[in-house]
C-alpha positions in Angstrom: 0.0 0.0 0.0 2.6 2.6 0.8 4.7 1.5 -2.8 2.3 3.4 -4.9 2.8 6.6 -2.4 6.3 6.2 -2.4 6.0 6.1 -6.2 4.3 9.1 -6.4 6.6 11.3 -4.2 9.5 10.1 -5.8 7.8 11.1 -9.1 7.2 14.4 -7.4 10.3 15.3 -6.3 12.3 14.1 -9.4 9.6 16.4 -11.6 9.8 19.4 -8.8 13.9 18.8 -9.6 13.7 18.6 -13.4 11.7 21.7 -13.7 14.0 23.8 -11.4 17.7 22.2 -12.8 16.2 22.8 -16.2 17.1 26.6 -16.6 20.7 26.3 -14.5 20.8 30.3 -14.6 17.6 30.9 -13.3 18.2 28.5 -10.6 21.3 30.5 -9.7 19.6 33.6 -9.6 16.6 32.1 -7.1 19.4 30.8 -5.1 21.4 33.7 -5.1 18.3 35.6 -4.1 17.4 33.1 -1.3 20.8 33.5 0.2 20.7 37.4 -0.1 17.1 37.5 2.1 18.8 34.6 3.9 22.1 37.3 5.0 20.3 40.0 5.6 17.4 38.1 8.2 21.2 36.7 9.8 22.4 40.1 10.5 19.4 41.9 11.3 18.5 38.9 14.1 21.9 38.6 14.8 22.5 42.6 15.2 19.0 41.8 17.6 20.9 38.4 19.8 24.1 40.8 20.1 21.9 43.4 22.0 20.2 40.9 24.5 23.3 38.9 25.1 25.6 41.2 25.6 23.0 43.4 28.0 22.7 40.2 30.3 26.2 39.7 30.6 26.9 41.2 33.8 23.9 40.5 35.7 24.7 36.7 34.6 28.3 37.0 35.9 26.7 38.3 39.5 27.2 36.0 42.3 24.4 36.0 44.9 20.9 35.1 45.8 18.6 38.2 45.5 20.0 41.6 44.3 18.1 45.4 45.3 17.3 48.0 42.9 15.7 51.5 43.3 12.4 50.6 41.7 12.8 53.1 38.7 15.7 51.3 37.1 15.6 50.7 33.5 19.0 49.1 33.3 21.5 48.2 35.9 23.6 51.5 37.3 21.0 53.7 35.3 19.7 54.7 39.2 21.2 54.5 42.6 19.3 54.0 46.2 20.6 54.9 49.6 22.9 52.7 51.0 21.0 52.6 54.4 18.3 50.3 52.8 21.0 48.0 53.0 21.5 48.1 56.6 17.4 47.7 57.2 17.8 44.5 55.0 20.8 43.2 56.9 18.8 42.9 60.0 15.8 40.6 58.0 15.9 37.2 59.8 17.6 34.5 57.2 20.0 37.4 55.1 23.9 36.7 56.3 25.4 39.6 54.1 24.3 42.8 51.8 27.2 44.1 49.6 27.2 47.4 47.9 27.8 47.6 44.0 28.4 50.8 42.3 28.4 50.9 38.9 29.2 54.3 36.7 28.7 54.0 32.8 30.3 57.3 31.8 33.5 57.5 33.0 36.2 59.3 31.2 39.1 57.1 30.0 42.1 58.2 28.2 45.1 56.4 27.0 48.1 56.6 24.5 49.9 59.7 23.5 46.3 61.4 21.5 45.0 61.1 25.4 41.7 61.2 23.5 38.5 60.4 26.0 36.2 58.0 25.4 33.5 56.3 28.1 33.7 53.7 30.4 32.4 51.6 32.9 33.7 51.5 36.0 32.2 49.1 38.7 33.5 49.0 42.7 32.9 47.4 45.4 34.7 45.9 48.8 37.6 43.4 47.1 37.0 41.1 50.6 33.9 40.3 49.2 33.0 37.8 46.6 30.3 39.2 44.2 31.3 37.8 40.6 31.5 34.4 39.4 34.7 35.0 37.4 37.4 32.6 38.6 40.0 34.5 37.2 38.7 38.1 38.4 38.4 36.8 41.7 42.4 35.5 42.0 43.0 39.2 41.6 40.8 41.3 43.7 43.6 41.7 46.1 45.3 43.9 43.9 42.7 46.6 43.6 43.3 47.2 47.3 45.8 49.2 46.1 45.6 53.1 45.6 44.1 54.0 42.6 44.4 50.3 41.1 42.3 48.8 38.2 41.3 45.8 36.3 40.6 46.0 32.9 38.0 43.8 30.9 39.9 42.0 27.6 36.5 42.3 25.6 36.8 46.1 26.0 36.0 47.8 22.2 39.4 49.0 20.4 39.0 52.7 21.4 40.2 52.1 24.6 43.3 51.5 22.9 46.3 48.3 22.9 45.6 48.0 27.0 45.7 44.4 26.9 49.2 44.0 24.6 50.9 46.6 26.2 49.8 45.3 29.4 51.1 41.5 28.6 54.4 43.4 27.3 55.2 45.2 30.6 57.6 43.3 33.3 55.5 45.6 36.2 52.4 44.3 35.0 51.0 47.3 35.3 50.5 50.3 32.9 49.2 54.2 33.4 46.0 55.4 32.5 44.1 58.5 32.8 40.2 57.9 34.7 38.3 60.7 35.1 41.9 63.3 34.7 43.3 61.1 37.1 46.5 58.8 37.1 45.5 55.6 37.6 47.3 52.2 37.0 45.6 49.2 35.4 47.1 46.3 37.2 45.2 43.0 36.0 43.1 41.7 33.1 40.1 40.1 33.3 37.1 38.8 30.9 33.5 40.2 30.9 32.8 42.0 27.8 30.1 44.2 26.5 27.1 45.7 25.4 26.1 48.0 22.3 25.0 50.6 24.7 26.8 50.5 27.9 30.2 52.3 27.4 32.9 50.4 25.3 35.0 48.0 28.4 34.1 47.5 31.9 37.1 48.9 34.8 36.5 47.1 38.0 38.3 48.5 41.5 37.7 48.9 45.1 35.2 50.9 47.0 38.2 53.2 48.2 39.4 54.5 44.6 35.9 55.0 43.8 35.5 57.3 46.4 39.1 58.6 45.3 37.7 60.1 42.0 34.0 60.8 43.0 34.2 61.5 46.3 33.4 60.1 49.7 29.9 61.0 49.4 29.3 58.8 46.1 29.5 55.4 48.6 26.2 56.5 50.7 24.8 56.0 47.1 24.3 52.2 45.5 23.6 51.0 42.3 23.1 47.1 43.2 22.7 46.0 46.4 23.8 42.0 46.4 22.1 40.0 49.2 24.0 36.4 50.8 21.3 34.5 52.5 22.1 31.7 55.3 22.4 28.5 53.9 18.9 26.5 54.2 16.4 29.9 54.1 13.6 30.4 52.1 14.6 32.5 49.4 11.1 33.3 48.9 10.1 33.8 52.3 13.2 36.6 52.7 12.5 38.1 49.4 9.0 38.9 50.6 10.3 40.3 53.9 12.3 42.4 52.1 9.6 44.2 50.5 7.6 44.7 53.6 10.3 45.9 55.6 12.4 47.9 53.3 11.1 51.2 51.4 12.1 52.2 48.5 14.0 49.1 46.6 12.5 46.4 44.4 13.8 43.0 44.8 14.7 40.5 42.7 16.4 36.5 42.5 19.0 36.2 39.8 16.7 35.1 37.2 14.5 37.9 37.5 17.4 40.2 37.6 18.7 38.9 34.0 14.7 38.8 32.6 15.1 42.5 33.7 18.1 43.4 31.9 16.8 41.7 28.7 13.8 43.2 28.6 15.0 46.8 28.8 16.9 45.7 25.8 14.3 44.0 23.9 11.7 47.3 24.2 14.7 49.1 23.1 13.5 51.2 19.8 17.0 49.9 18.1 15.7 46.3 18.7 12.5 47.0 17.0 14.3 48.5 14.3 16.3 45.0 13.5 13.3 43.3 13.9 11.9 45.5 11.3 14.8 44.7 8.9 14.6 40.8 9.6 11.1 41.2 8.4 11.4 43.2 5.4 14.2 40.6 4.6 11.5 38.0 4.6 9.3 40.3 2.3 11.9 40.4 -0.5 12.7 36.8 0.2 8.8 36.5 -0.6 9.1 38.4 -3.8 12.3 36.7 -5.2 11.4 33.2 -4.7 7.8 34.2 -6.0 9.2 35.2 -9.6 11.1 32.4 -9.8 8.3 30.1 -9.0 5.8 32.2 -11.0 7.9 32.1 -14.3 8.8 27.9 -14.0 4.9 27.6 -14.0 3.7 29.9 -16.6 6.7 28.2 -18.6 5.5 25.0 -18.0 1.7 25.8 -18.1 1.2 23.2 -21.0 3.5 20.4 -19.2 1.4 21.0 -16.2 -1.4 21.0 -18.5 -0.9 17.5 -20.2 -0.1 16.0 -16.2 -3.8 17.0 -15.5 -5.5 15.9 -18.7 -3.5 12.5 -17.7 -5.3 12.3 -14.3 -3.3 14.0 -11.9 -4.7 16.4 -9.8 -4.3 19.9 -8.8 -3.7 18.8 -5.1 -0.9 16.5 -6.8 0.7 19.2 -8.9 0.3 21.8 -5.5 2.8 19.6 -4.3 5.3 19.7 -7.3 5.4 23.5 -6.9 6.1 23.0 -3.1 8.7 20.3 -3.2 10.7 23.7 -5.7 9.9 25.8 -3.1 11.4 23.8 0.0 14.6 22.6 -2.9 15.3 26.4 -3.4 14.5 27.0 0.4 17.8 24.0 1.4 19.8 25.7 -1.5 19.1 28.9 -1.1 20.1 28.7 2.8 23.3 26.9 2.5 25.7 29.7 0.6 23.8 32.5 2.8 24.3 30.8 6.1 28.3 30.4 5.2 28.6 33.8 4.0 26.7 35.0 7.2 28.8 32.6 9.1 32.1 34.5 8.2 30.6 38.4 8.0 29.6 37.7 11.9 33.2 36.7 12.5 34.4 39.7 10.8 32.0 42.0 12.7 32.9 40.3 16.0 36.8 40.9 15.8 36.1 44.4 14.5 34.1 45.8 17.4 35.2 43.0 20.3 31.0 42.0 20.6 29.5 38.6 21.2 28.3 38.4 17.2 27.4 34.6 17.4 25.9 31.9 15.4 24.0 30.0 17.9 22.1 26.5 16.5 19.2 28.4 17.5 19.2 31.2 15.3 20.4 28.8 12.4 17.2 26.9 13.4 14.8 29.6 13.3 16.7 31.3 10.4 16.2 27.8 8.2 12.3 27.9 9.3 11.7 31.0 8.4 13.4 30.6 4.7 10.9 27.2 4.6 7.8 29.2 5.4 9.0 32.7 3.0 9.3 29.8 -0.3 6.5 27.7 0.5 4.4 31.1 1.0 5.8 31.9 -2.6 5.1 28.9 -4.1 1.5 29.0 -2.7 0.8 32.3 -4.4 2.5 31.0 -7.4 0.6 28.4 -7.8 -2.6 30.1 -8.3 -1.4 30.2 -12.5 -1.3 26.3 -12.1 -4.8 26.3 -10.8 -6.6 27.8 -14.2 -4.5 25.7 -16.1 -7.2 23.8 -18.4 -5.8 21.1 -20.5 -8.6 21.8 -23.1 -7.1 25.2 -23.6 -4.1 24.0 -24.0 -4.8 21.6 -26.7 -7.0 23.8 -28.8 
């Protein structure tokens, strides 16, 4: 029973391959107009990825089990609370630590001979205490004790300048900088890396030099507050007397604190714009693959013609047109995901970014080129449906 079926498809797909091998150049142009759509749906998504990955990057690296924000923050260090909320949530039954972050997106950096000044990142805290989950951070936070000491992020973007070769090249391991108009020394490397938005390379130090070149005043002011709880409590059942008992912070577990982040970046208007792109990428897609499938019909209008006058059905030749569609959809994808492939590594050595082809975006990338030719090839197909074969053979 399922020979005569497997007859049929293999008739199908032998016919759908005949029609579209037939004219070689026109196949090359469908493909090369697949794999056009195809690159720019990758960079548009992938533009989209790089500004939710690299937004969630340092919440992520955060070690701790619920973190306090002044309730108006859009994005981590975007507002600061007072530092005696703190102290009212140290004294919550279950909590055995609160640690201060500060976190100050537009510091001035300068470095080189131009001296030219550029934004970045600074974050501070108390180098006793353990906030990040960076193994290799961590082995050095002794060293920001140290007056007016730093450690620099490798992912940092190239306008902060050859920090990281000059730093390997020097025997003090250590190198001069300018922070704010202030002599500082970076004295360790470390990675993190970045986001499009939030300055181009993170600085991390101690509470103390922060003071040092805000002043004293800036530590009664905290961007994150990072709570430890007591091994065996209720993460819940703190969180909740948090928010009774505190005023003036929202609270959130690690989880909610990355969903946060992202989402800021997601409802960001430059999000929506790639989104945008990705789908007018699709449209063309659409269009191109439409032609194509448009002009092999009307082409073939009398071979099509003769099939039905023979007993096949419209149903049955439906499916001809959308075994082309899904070929050109697997040809079509192949050159544009290569060529997508290399422009992301390109992009990501130029500006130091997390441009990455995950399997996931592949994935969705692949079902969306599926659904923009089979969407062709059903509006194509309309031709094939007022083929009569008495027409035809008038």
């Amino acid at each position: 029973m399922l020979k005569p079926i497997f007859k049929k498809v293999q008739f199908q797909s032998s016919l759908a391959w005949s029609q579209l091998s037939h004219q070689k150049m026109r196949l090359l142009v469908a493909m090369g107009g697949i794999a056009f759509a195809n690159i720019l749906i990758f960079m548009q998504l992938g533009f989209r990825q790089l500004f939710t990955s690299g937004a969630t990057l340092l919440p992520e690296s955060f070690k701790g089990d619920l973190f306090l924000l002044h309730p108006d923050t859009r994005f981590l260090g975007s507002i600061e609370f007072d530092r005696l909320r703190l102290y009212q949530a140290a004294g919550i039954n279950g909590i055995a630590d609160t640690i201060p972050v500060y976190i100050n997106s537009g510091v001035s950096w300068a470095y080189q001979q131009e001296y030219q000044s550029y934004e970045a990142r600074v974050i501070a805290f108390n180098p006793n205490r353990t906030i990040f989950d960076l193994p290799e951070l961590n082995a050095q936070l002794y060293k920001i004790n140290l007056p007016n000491s730093f450690l620099f992020d490798r992912f940092a973007k190239q306008e902060l300048g050859t920090v990281v070769k000059d730093f390997n090249n020097n025997q003090d391991d250590k190198i001069t900088v300018l922070i704010n108009r202030r002599k500082a020394e970076i004295v360790g490397l470390f990675n993190l890396g970045n986001s499009f938005f939030l300055g181009t390379g993170n600085l991390i130090t101690s509470e103390a030099n922060y003071a040092e070149i805000f002043g004293k005043n800036i530590l009664n002011r905290v961007s994150i507050g990072i709570v430890i709880l007591k091994p065996g409590v209720n993460l819940e059942a703190v969180k909740t007397g948090i928010e009774k008992n505190v005023p003036g912070i929202s609270v959130y577990s690690h989880p909610e604190l990355i969903a946060k982040e992202l989402k800021y970046q997601q409802e960001n208007p430059a999000g929506l714009i790639f989104s945008f792109g990705a789908v007018m990428g699709f449209i063309i897609g659409v269009v191109i693959v439409y032609q194509v499938l448009y002009a092999d019909v009307r082409d073939h209008l009398a071979e099509y013609a003769t099939l039905k006058a023979m007993g096949y059905s419209d149903i049955y030749l439906l499916l001809v047109i959308f075994q082309e569609a899904t070929i050109l959809s697997v040809l079509g994808f192949i050159p544009g995901f290569f060529v997508s492939v290399g422009m992301y590594n390109f992009l990501a050595g130029l500006t130091r970014l997390e441009l990455l082809m995950t399997p996931n975006l592949a994935i969705l990338v692949l079902i969306l080129t599926l659904i923009m030719c089979l969407t062709s090839a059903a509006i194509a197909s309309n031709k094939l449906r007022s083929a009569d074969p008495a027409d035809v053979f008038q």
